[in-house]
N, C-alpha and C positions, 0 to 999 in steps of 0.2 A: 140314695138309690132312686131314681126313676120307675115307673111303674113297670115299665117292660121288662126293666133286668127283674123285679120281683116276682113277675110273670115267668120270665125265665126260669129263674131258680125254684117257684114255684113247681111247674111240669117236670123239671129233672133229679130237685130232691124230696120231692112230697112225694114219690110212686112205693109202692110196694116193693120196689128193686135194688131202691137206696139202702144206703147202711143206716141202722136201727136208728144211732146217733142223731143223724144228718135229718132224718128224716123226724125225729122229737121237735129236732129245731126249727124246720121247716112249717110243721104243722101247728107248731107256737105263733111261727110267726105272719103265719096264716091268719090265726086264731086271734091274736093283737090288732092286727087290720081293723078284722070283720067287726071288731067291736070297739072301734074308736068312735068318741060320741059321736053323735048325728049320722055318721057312716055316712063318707061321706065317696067312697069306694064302693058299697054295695051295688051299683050297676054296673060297674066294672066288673066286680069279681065274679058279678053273674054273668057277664059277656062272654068272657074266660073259660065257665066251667069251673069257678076254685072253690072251694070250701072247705072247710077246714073238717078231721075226722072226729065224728063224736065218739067212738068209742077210746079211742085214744085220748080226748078230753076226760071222760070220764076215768078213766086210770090215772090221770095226772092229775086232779087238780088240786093238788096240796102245792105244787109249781107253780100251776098256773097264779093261783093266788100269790105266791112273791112275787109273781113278775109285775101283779097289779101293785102289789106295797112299791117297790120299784119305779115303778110309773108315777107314783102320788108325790115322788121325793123333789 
């Protein structure tokens, strides 16, 4: 995926409008980005306006934590 479509999909399934679903996955895969070491996205995703929601972090992250075991594989 290129960073534009991410951007894309970013503004159309991360909003408040999207279904509940779309929008967990969305704001994961937000969240995955923003903290890839070095970050190496972070001036992008401030260009954009993206970030990812922390109160939805905070409800999740018993997930979010397998996505990291996931990632270590």
């Amino acid at each position: 995926m290129n960073f534009r479509s991410f951007v894309n999909i970013q503004q159309l399934r991360n909003s408040d409008h999207s279904q509940k679903e779309i929008h967990y996955i969305a704001n994961t895969m937000l969240y995955l980005v923003e903290n890839i070491p070095g970050q190496p996205f972070k001036y992008c995703l401030k260009a954009f306006g993206l970030k990812s929601d922390p109160n939805w972090l905070l409800n999740h992250q018993k997930l979010l934590e397998d996505l990291k075991l996931l990632n270590n594989l």
